[in-house]
C-alpha distance (Angstrom), angle and dihedral (degrees) to the residues before:
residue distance angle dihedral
X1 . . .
X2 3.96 . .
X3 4.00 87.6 .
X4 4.00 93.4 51.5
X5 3.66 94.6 51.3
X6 3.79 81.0 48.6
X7 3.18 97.3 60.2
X8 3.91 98.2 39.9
X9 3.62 84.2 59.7
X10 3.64 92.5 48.0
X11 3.96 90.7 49.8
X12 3.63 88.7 49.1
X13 3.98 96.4 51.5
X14 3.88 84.1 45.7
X15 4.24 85.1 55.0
X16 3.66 94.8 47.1
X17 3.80 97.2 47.2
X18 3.90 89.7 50.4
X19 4.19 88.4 47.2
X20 4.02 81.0 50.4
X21 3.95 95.1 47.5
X22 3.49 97.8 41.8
X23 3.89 111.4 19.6
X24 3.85 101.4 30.7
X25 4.15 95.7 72.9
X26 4.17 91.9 60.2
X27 3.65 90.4 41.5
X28 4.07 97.1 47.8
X29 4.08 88.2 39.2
X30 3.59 92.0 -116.1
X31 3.99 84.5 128.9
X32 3.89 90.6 48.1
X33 4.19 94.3 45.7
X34 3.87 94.5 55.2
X35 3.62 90.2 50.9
X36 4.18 91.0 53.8
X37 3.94 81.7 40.9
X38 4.02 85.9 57.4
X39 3.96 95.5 44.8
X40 4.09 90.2 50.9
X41 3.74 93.2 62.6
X42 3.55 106.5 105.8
X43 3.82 89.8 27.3
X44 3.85 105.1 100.9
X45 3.41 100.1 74.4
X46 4.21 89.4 54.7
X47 3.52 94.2 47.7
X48 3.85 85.8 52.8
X49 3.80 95.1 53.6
X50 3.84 83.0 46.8
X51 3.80 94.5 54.5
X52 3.88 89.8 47.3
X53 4.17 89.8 54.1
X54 3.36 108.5 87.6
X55 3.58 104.5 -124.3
X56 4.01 113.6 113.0
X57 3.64 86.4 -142.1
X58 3.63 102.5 66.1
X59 3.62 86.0 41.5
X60 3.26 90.2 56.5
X61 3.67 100.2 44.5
X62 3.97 96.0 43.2
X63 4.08 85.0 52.1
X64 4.31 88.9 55.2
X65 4.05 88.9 53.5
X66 3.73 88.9 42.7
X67 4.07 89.2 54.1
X68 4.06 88.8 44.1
X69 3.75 85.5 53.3
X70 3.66 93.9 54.8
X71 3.58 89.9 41.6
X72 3.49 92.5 59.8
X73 3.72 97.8 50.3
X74 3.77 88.4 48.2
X75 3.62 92.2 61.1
X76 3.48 93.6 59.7
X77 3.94 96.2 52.9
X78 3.49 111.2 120.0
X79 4.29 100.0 -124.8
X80 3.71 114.5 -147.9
X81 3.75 131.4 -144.3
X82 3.94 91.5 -105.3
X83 3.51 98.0 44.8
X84 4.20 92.8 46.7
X85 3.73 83.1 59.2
X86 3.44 94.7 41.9
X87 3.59 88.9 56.5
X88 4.01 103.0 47.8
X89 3.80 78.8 56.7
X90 3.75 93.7 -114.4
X91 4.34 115.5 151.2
X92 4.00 87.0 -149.1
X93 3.38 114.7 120.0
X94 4.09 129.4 -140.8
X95 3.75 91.1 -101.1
X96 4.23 92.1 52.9
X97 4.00 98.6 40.7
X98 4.37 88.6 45.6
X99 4.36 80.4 47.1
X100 3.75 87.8 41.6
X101 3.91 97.1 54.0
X102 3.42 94.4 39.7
X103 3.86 91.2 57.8
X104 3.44 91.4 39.3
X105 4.09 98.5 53.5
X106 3.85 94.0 42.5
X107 4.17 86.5 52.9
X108 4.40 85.3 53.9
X109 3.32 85.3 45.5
X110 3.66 103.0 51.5
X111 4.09 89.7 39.7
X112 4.08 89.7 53.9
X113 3.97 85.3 43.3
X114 3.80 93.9 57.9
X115 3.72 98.0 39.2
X116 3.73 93.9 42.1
X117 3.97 104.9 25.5
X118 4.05 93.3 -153.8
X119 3.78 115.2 122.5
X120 4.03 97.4 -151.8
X121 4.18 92.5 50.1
X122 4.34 86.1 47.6
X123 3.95 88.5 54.7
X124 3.15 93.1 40.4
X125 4.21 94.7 56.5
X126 3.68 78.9 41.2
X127 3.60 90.9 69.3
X128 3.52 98.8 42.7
X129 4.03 89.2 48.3
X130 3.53 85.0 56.4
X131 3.42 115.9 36.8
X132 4.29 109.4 16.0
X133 4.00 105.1 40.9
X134 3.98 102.0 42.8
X135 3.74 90.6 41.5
X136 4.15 93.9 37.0
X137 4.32 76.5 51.3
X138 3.26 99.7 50.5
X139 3.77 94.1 50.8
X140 3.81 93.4 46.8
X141 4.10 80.3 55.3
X142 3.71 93.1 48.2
X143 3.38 95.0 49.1
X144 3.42 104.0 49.7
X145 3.95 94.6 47.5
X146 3.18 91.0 59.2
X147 4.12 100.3 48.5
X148 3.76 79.6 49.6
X149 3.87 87.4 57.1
X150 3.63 93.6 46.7
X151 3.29 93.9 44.2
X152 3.94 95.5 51.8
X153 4.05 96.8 37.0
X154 3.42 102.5 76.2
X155 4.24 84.6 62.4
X156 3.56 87.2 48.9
X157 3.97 94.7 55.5
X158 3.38 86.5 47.9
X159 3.93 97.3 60.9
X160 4.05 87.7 48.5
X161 3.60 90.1 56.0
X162 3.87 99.1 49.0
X163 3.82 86.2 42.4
X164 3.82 99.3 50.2
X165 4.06 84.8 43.6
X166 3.45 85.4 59.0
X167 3.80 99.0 55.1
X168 3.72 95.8 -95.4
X169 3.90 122.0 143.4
X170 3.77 110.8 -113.8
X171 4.27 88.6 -112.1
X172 3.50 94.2 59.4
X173 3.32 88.2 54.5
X174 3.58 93.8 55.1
X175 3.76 83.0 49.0
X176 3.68 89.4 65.4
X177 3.63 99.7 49.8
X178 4.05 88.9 43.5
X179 4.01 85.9 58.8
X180 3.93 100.6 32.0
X181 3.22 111.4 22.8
X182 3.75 134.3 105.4
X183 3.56 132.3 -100.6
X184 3.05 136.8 -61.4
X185 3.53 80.8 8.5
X186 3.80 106.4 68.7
X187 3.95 93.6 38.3
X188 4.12 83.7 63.0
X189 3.97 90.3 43.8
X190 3.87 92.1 41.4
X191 4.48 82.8 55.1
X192 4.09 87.4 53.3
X193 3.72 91.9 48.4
X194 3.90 90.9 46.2
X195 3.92 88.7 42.8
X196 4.02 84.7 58.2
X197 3.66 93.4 48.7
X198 3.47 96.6 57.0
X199 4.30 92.3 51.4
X200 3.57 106.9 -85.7
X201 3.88 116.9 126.8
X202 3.86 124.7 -114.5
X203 3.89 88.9 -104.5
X204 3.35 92.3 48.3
X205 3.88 96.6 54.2
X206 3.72 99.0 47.9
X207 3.89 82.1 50.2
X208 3.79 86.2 68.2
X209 3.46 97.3 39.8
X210 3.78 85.7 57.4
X211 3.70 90.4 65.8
X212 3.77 94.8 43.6
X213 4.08 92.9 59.6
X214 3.68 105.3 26.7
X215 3.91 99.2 -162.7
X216 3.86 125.2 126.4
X217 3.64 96.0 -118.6
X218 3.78 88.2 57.9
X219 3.52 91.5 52.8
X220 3.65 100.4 45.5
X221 3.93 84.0 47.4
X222 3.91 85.8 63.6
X223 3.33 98.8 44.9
X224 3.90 91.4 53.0
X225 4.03 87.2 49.4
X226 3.68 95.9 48.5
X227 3.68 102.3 46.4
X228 3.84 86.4 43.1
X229 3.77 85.3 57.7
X230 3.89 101.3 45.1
X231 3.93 97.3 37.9
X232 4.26 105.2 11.7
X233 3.67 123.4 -136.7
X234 3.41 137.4 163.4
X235 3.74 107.1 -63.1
X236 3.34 110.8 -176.7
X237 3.72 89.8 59.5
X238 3.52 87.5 53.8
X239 3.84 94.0 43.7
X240 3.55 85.5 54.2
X241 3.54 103.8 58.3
X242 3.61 90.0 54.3
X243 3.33 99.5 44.2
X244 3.95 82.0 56.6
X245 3.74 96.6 48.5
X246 3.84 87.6 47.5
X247 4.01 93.8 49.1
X248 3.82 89.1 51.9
X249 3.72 99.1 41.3
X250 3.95 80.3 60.8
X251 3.25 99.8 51.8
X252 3.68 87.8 47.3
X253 3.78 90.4 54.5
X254 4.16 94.8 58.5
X255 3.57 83.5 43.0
X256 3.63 92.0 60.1
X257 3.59 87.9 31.8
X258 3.94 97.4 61.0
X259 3.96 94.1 41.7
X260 3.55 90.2 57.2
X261 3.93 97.6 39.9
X262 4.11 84.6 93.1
X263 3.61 98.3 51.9
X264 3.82 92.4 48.5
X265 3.97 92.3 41.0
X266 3.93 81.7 46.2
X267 3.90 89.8 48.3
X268 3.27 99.7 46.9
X269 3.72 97.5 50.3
X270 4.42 78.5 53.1
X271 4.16 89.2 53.5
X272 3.70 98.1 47.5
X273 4.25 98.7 41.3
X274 3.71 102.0 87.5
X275 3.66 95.1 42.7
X276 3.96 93.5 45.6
X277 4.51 86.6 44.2
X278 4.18 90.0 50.3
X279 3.68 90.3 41.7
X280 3.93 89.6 56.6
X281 3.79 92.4 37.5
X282 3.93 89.1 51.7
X283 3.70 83.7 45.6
X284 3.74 100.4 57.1
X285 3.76 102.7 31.9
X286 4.08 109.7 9.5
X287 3.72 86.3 177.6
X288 3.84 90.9 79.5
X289 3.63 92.4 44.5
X290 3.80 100.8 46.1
X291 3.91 96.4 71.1
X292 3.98 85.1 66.3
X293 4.13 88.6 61.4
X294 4.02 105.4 21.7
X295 4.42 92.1 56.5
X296 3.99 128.8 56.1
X297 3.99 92.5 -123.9
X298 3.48 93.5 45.7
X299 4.04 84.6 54.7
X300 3.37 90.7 49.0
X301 3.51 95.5 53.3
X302 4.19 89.2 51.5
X303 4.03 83.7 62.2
X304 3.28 98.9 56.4
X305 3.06 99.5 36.6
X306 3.33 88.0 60.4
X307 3.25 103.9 40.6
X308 3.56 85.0 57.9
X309 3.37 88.5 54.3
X310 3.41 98.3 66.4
X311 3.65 99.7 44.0
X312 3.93 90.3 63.6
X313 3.84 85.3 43.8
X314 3.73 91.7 55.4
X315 3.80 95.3 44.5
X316 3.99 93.4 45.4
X317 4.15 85.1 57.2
X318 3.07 88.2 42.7
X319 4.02 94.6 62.2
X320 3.18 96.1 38.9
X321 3.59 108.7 51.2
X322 3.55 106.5 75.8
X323 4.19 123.0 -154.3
X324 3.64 116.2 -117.4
């Protein structure tokens, strides 16, 4: 009986890795952004004549597919341990988190084991422990650092702007934000003044702070500072513009955000309704519910049911999450 539920679970990993492989890229949009990827070649040299022109408005608009260029290419970096932790603004290093997990999944595992006393369900927590919390923790870190950042960046563009109006150098501007800004912003301006001070050039430290936040507006504020550098320019106007572009791509996002907050309020009432009726059914007669745990096909059943589950879970987030 052990070895059929086994293999059930085996057939339904099997299912789930061919609905990731195969299904996952149209549902994600990966399909959808290597097609606008395709229609953009050519399109440099028109969004250069654009930004030559005058108008603030082509400027403008040839800066936004610029940004959605570089947010493409983002996406497809490869992120490394080091550089995840890096980002969630953790001080760990890879040696600590790996020790940390590792601790942490054998503790889950030896809890389940003495609360449950089966051997395949402890290994199984063990696993999770070790390999889904820390990592699903790490991202939730990640992540929201670098909203934060996005957030807060704009603000910081802002104050470069106004100071190199004002006749200031562009690294006493970064000064400013290092002292006044707000997190995480000023920790990641505080690292490019530091870089500086030990020899490294301007261009050179925004460079690395490129890598630290991988976002587009981060790397379309480097490549603003380092051609201003090399060939010079007028860099407030420039600074501007994106600052602009960044502004309205926020207030896009909420839009987006608030049109969609009734589809995920309505999906998430959809996601939690069978586990909220069978824990009131268990509640009020557990008889009728105890078949489903107590025999191997009523086991069975719980898998896919919930594996199931979490396929229409995963496609209902994917439809409502919509990619900026």
């Amino acid at each position: 009986m052990d070895r059929q539920i086994i293999v059930v679970a085996l057939i339904g990993v099997a299912v789930a890795g061919l609905m990731y492989a195969f299904v996952y890229p149209y549902l994600s949009g990966d399909i959808k952004a290597q097609k606008r990827q395709a229609a953009l070649v050519g399109g440099p040299s028109d969004r250069a004549a654009n930004t030559r022109v005058g108008d603030p408005a082509k400027r403008r608009k040839a800066i936004a597919d610029s940004l959605k260029e570089v947010e493409d290419r983002n996406k497809k970096q490869r992120v490394t341990l080091e550089q995840s932790i890096a980002q969630a603004g953790l001080t760990w290093s890879k040696t600590a988190f790996l020790a940390g997990s590792v601790g942490f999944g054998l503790l889950v595992g030896f809890l389940v084991f003495v609360v449950n006393g089966d051997m395949l369900v402890a290994l199984g927590a063990a696993a999770v422990g070790i390999f889904g919390l820390p990592n699903w923790m790490l991202s939730f870190l990640r992540k929201r650092r670098i909203m934060k950042f996005v957030d807060e960046f704009p603000g910081a563009i802002e104050v470069i702007i106004r100071g190199v109006k004002a006749g200031l150098p562009v690294a006493d501007c970064f000064r400013i934000i290092a002292s006044e800004g707000q997190e995480p912003v000023r920790s990641e301006f505080r690292r490019i003044v530091e870089s500086q001070a030990i020899g490294l050039s301007l261009g050179e430290a925004v460079d690395r702070f490129t890598e630290r936040v991988p976002v587009a507006e981060v790397s379309f504020f480097s490549i603003v500072i380092n051609i201003q550098q090399k060939s010079g320019g007028n860099l407030s106007e420039t600074l501007s513009n994106l600052s602009g572009v960044l502004r309205d791509r926020k207030k896009m996002k909420g839009k987006v955000q608030a049109m969609s907050s009734e589809a995920k309020a309505s999906a998430g009432i959809i996601g939690s309704l069978p586990f909220l009726v069978g824990g009131a059914v268990f509640f009020t007669t557990p008889s009728y519910m105890m078949i489903l745990f107590t025999t191997t096909i009523g086991k069975i059943i719980i898998g896919v049911c919930l594996l199931w589950m979490a396929m229409g879970v995963f496609i209902m987030r994917k439809m409502i999450n919509f990619d900026m």
